[in-house]
MMTF fields as JSON, N, C-alpha, C and O atoms, coordinates in Angstrom:
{
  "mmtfVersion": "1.0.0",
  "mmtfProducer": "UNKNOWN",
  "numBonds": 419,
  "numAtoms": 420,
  "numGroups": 105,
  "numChains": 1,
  "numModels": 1,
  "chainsPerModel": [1],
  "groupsPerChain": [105],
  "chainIdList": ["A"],
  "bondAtomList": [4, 2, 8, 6, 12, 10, 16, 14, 20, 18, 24, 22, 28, 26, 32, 30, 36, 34, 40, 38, 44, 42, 48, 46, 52, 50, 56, 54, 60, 58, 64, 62, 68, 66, 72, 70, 76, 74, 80, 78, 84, 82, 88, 86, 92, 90, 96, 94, 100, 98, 104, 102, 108, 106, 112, 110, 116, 114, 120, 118, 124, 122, 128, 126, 132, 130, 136, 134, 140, 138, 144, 142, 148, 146, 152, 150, 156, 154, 160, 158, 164, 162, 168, 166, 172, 170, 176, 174, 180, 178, 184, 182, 188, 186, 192, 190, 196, 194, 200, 198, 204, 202, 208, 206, 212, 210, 216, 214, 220, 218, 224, 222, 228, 226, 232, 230, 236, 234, 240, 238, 244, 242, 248, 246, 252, 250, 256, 254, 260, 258, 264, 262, 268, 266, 272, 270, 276, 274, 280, 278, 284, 282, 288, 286, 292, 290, 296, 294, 300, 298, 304, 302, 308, 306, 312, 310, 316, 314, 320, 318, 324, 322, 328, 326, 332, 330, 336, 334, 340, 338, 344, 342, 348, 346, 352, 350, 356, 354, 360, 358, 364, 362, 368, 366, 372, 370, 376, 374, 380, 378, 384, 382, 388, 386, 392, 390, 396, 394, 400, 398, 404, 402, 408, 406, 412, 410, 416, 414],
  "bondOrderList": [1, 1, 1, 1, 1, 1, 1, 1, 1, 1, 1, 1, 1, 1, 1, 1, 1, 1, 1, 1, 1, 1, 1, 1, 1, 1, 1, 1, 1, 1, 1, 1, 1, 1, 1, 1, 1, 1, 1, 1, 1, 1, 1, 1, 1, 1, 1, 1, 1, 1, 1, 1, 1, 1, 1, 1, 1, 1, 1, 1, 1, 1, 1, 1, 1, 1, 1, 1, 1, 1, 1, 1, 1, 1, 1, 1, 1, 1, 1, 1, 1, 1, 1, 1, 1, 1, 1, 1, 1, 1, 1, 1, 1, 1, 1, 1, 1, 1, 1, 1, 1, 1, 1, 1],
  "groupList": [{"groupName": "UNK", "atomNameList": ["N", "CA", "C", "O"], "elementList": ["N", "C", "C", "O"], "formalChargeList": [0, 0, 0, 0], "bondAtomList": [1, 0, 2, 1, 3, 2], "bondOrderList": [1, 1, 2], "singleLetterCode": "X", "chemCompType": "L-PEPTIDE LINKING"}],
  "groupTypeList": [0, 0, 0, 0, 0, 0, 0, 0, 0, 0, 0, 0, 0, 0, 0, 0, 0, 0, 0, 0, 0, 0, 0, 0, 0, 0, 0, 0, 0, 0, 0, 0, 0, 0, 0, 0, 0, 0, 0, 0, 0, 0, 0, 0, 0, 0, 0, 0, 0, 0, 0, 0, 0, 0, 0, 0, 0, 0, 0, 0, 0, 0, 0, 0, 0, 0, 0, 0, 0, 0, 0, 0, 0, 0, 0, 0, 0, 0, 0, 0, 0, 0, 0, 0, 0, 0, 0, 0, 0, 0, 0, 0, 0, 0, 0, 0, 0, 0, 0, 0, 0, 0, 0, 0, 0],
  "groupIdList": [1, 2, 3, 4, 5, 6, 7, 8, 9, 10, 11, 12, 13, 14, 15, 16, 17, 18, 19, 20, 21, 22, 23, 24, 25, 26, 27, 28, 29, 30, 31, 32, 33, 34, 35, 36, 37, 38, 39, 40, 41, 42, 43, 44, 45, 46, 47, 48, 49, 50, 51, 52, 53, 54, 55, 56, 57, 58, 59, 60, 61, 62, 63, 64, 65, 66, 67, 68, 69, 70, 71, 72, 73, 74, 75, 76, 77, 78, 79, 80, 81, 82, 83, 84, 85, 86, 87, 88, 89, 90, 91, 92, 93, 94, 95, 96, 97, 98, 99, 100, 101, 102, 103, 104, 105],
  "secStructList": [7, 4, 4, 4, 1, 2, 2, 2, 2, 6, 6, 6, 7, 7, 7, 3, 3, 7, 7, 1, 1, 7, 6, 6, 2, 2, 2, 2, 2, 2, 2, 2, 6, 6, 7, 7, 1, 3, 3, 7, 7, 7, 6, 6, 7, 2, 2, 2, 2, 2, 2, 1, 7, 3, 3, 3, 3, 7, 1, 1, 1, 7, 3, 3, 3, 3, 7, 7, 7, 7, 7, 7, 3, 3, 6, 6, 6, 3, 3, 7, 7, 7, 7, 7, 7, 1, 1, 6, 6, 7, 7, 7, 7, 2, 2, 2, 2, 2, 2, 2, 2, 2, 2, 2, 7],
  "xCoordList": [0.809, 0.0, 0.859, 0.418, 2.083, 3.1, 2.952, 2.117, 3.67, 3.697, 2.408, 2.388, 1.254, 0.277, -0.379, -1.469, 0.349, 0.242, -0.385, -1.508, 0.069, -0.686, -1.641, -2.445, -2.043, -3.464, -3.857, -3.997, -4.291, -5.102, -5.375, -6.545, -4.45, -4.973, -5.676, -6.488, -5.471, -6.171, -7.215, -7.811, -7.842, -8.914, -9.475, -10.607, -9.167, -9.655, -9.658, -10.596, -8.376, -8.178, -7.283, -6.316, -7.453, -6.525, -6.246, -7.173, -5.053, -4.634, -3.944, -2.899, -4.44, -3.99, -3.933, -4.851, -2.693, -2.225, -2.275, -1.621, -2.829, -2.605, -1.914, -1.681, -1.348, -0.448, -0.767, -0.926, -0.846, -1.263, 0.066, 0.265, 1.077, 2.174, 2.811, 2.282, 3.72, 4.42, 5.025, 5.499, 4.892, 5.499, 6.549, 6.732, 7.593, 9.316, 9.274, 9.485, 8.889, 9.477, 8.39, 8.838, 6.862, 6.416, 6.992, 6.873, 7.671, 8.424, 9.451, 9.54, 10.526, 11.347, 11.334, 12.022, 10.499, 9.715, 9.398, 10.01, 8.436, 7.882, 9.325, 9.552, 9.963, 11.15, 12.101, 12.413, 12.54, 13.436, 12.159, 12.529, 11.212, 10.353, 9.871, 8.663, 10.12, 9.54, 8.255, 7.902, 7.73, 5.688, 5.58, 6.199, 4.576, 4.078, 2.667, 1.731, 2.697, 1.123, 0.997, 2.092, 0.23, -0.432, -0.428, -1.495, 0.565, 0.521, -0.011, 0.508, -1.16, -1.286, -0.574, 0.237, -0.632, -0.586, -1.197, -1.183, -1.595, -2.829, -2.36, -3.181, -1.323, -0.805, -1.344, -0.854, -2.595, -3.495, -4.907, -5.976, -4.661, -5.33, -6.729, -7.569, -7.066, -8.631, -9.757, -10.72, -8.82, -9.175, -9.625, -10.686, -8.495, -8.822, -10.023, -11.005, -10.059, -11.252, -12.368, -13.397, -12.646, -13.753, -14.266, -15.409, -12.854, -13.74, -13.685, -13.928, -13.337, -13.933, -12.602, -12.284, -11.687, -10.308, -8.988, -7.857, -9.604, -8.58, -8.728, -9.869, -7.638, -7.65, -6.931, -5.771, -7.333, -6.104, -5.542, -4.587, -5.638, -5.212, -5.693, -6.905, -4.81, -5.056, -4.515, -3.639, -4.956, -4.777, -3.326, -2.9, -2.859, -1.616, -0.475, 0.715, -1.044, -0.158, 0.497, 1.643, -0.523, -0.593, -1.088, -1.848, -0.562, -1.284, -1.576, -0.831, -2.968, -2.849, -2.834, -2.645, -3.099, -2.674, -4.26, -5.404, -3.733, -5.669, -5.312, -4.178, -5.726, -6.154, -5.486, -5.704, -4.874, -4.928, -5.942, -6.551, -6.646, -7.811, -7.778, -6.671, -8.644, -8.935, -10.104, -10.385, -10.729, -11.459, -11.909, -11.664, -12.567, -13.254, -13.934, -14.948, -13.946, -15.331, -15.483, -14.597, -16.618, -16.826, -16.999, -17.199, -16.912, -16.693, -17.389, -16.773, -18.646, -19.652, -19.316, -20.01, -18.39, -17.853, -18.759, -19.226, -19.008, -19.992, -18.806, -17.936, -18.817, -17.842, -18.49, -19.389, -17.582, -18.217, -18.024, -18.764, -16.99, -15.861, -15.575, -15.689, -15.19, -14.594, -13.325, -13.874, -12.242, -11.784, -11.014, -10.181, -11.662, -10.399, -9.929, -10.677, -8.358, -8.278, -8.3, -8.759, -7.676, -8.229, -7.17, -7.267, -5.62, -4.522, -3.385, -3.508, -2.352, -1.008, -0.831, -0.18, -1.278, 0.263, -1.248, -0.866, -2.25, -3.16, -3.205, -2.908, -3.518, -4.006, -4.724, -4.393, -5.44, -6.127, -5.694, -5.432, -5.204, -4.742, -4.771, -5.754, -4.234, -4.132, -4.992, -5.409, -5.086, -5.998, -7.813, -8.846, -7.735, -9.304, -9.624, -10.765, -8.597, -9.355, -9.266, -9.819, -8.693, -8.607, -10.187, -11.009, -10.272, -12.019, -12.565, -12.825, -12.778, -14.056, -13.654, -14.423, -12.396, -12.492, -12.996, -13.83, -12.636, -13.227, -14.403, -14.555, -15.678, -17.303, -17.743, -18.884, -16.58, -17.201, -16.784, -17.201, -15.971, -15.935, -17.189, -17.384],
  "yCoordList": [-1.185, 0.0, 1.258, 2.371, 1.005, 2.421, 2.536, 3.371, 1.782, 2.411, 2.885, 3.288, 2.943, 3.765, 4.802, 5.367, 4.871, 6.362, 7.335, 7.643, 7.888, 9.152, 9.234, 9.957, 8.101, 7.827, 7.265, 6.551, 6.682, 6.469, 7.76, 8.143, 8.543, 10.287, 11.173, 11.963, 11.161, 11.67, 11.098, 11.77, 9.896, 9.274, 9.635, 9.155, 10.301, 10.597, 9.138, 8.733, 8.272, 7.516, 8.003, 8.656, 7.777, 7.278, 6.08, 5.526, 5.497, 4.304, 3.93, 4.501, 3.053, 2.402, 0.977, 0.168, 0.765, -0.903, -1.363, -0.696, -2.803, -3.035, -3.872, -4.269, -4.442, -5.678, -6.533, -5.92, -7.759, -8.572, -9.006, -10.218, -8.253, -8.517, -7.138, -6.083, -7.558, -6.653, -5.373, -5.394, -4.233, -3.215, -2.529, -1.441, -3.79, -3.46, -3.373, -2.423, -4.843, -5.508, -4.688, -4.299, -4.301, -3.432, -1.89, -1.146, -1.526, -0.159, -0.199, 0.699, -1.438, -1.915, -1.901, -1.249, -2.673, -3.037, -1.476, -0.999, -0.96, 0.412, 1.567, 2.347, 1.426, 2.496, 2.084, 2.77, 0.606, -0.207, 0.339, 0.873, 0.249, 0.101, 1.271, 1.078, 2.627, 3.978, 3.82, 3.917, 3.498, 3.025, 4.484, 4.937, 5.477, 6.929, 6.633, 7.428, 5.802, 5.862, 5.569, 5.622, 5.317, 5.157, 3.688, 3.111, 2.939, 1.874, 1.509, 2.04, 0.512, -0.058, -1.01, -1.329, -1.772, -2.686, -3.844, -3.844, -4.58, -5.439, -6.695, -7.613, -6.875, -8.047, -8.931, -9.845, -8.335, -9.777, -9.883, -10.337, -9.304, -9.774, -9.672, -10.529, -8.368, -7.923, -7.516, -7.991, -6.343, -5.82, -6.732, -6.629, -7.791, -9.189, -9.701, -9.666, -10.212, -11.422, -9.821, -10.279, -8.638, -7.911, -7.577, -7.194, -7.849, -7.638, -8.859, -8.917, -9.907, -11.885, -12.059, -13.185, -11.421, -12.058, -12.845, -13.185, -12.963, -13.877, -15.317, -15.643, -16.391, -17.577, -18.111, -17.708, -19.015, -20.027, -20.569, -20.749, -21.445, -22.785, -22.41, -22.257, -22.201, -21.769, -23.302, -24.007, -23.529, -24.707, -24.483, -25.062, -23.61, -22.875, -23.109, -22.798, -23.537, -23.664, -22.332, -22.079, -21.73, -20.312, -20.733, -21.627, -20.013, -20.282, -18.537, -17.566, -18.829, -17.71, -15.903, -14.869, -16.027, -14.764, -14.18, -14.606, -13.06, -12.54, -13.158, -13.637, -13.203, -13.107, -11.706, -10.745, -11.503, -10.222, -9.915, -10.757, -8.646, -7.884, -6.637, -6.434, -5.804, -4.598, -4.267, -5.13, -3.315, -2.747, -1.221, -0.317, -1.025, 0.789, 1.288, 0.592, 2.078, 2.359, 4.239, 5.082, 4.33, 5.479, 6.798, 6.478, 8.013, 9.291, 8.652, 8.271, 8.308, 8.308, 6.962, 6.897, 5.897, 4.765, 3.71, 2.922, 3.705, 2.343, 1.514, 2.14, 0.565, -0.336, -1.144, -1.985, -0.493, -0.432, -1.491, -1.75, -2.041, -2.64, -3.586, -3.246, -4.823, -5.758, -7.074, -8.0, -7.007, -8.309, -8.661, -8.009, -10.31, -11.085, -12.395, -12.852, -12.815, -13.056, -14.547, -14.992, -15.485, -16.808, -17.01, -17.457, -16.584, -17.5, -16.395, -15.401, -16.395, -15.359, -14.877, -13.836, -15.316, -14.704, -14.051, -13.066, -14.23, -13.471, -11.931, -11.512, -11.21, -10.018, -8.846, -8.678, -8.241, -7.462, -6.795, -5.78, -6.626, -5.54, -4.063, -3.894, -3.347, -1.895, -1.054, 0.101, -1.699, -1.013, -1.766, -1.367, -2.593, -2.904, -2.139, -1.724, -1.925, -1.024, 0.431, 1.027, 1.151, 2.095, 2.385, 3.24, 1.348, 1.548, 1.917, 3.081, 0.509, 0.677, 2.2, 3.161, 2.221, 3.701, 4.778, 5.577, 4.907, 5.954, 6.444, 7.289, 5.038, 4.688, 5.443, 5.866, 5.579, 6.181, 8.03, 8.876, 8.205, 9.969, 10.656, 11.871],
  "zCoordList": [0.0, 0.0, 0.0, -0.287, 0.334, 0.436, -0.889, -1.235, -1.978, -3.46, -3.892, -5.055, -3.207, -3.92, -2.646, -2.728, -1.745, -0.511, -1.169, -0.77, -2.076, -2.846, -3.103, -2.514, -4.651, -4.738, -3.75, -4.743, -2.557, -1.672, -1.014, -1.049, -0.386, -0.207, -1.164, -0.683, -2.556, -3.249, -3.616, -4.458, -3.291, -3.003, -1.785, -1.716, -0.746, 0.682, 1.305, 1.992, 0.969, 2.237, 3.219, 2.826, 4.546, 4.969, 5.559, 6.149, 5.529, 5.807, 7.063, 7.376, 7.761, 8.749, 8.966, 8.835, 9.326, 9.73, 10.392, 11.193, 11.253, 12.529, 12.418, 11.276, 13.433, 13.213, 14.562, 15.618, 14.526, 15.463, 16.057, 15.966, 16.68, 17.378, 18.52, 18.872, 18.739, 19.656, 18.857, 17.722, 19.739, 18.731, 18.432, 17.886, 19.126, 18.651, 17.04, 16.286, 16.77, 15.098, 14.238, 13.16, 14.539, 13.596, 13.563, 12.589, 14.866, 14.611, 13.695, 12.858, 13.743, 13.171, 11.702, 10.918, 11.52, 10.098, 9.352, 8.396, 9.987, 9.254, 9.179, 8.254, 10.142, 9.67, 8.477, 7.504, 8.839, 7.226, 6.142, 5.097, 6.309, 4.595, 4.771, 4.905, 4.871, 5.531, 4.636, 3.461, 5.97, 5.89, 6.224, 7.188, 5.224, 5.591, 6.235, 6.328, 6.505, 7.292, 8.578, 9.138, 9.197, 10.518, 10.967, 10.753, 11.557, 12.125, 13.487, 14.469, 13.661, 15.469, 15.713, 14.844, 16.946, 17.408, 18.104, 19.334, 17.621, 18.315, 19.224, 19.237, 19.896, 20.333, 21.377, 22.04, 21.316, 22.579, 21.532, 21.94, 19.916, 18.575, 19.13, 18.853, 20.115, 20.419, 18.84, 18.238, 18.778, 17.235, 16.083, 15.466, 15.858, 14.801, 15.215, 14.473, 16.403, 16.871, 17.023, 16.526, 17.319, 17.05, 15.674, 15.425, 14.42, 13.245, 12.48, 11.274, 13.265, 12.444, 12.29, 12.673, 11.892, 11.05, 12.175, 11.825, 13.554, 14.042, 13.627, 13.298, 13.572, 13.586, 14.475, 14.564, 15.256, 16.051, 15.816, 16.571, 14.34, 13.706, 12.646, 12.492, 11.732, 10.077, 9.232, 9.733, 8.37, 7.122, 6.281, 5.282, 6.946, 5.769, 7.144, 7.206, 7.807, 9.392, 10.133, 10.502, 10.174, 10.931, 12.417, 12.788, 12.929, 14.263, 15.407, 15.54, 16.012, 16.665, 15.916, 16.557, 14.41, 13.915, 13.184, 13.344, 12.362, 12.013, 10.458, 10.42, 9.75, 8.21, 7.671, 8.408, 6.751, 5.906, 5.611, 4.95, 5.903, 6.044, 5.205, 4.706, 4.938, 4.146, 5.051, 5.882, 5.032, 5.732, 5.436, 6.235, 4.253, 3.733, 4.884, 4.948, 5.801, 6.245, 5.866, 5.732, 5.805, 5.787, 7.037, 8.209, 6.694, 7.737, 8.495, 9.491, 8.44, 9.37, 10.279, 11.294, 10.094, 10.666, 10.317, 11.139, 9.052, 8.64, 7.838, 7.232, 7.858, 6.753, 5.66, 5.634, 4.629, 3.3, 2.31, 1.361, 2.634, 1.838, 2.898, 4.076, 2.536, 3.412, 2.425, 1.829, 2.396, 1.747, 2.932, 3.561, 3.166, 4.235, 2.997, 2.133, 3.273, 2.942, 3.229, 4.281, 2.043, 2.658, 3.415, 4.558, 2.642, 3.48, 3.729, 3.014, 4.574, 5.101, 4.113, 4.189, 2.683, 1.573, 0.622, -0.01, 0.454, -0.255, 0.018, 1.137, -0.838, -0.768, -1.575, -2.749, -1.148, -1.985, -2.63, -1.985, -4.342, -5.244, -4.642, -3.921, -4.719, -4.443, -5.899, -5.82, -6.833, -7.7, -7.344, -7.882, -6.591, -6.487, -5.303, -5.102, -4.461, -3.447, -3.535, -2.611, -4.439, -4.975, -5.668, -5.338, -6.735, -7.4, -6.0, -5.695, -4.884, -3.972, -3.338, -3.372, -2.797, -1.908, -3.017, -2.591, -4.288, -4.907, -5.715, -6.598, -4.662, -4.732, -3.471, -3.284, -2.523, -1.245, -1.264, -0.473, -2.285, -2.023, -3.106, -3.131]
}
């Protein structure tokens, strides 16, 4: 999502990450790959299991982690848009969520 930071602002997103771990290695992580956006931290994975995407035991031999998620919601905090994915390594194109965010301005 960094290589398309711009167009997602000029779409009126903004973007935020959570990460279902501790927040040494995502500080870590976002400064090596200078992430311009807004990172959380979810490491007791409240956030995941409140919007469906935790798993305990994944088929891909994940354990304990959320799904790669997307999540549109609008000003008003309705969610518009939803892609979870099936497995760790899937993910939603940056041009398909580009269309949906630019159904909601």
């Amino acid at each position: 999502m960094s290589s398309d930071y711009q167009e997602f602002q000029k779409a009126g997103v903004q973007l935020i990450g959570i990460f279902c771990q501790k927040a040494d290695p995502v500080k870590k992580w976002a400064t090596e790959n200078n992430i311009p956006f807004t990172l959380l931290v979810d490491p007791d994975r409240k956030i995941a299991k409140q919007y469906g995407v935790y798993v305990s035991i994944g088929w891909d031999f994940s354990f304990n982690v959320a799904r790669p998620a997307n999540f549109l919601v609008s000003q008003d905090g309705i969610v518009k848009f939803v892609y979870v994915s099936s497995h760790q390594w899937d993910r939603c194109a940056n041009d398909a969520l580009l269309t949906e965010a630019r159904k909601l301005s």
